[in-house]
C-alpha positions in Angstrom: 0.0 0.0 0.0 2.6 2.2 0.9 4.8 1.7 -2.2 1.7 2.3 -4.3 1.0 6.0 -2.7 5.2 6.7 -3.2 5.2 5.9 -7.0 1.4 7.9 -7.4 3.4 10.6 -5.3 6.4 10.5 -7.6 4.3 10.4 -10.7 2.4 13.2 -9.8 5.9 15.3 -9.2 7.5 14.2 -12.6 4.5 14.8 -14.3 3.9 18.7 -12.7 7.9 19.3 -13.4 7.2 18.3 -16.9 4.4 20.1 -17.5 6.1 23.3 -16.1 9.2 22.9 -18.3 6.6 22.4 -21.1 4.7 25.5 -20.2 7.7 27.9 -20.4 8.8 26.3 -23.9 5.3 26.8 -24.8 5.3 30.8 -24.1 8.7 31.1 -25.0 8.0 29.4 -28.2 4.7 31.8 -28.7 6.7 34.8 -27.8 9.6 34.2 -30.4 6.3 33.9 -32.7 5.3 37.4 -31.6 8.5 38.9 -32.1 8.8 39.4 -35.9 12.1 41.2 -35.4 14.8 38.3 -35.4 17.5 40.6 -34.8 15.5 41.5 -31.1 14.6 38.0 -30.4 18.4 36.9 -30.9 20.0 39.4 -28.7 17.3 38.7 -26.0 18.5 34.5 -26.3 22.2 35.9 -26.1 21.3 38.1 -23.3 19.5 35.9 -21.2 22.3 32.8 -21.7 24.9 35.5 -20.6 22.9 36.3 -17.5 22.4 32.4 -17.2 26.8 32.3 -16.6 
């Protein structure tokens, strides 16, 4: 009984980690959409992976 509850709980973590990770791809892949000016949306990657060092 217990093991059952530990792999639900587990599930349940991997599965809201996931869907969080897949949320901020998913609005970071509609905002590169929204940016029509490349240029912008390149130095904002190169920014933020500079900040990410």
């Amino acid at each position: 009984m217990a093991e059952k509850l530990v792999v639900q709980l587990g599930l349940e973590v991997l599965l809201n980690s996931v869907k969080r990770r897949f949320s901020i791809f998913l609005g970071f892949s509609a905002f590169l959409t929204k940016t029509s000016d490349l240029g912008a949306a390149i130095q904002l990657i190169q920014r933020t992976l500079h900040q990410g060092q």
